[in-house]
C-alpha positions, 0 to 999 in steps of 0.5 A, spaced: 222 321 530 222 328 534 227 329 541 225 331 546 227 338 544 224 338 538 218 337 541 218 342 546 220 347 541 213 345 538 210 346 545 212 352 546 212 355 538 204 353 540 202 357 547 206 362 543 201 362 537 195 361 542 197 367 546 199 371 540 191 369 537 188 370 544 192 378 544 189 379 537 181 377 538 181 381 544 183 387 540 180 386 534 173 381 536 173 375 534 169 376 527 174 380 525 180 374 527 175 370 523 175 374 516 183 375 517 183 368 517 179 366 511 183 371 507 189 369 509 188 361 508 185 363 501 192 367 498 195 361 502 192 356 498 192 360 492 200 360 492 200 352 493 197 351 486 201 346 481 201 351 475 201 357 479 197 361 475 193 362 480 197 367 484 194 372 482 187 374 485 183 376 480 179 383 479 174 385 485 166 384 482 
């Protein structure tokens, strides 16, 4: 169960991470903040790998 402390920690980590997303877009454009995203979730879930062979990202084609 989360305090009421925990819970506010949460809030404010969020509008925390909304104002830094905001920032970033509008310095950089949406597209830009899209790729970023999809390049980062893909070495995410890369590294979550049960064997963690695939850590490393294979040659570019």
């Amino acid at each position: 169960m989360l305090t009421e402390r925990c819970r506010a920690l949460m809030a404010s980590a969020h509008a925390f991470h909304q104002e830094f997303e905001r920032q970033l877009t509008e310095r950089l454009g949406p597209g830009d903040v899209a790729a970023a995203r999809a390049v980062l979730d893909a070495i995410a879930a890369r590294s979550e790998s049960r064997d963690g062979l695939e850590r490393a990202l294979p040659p570019l084609a």
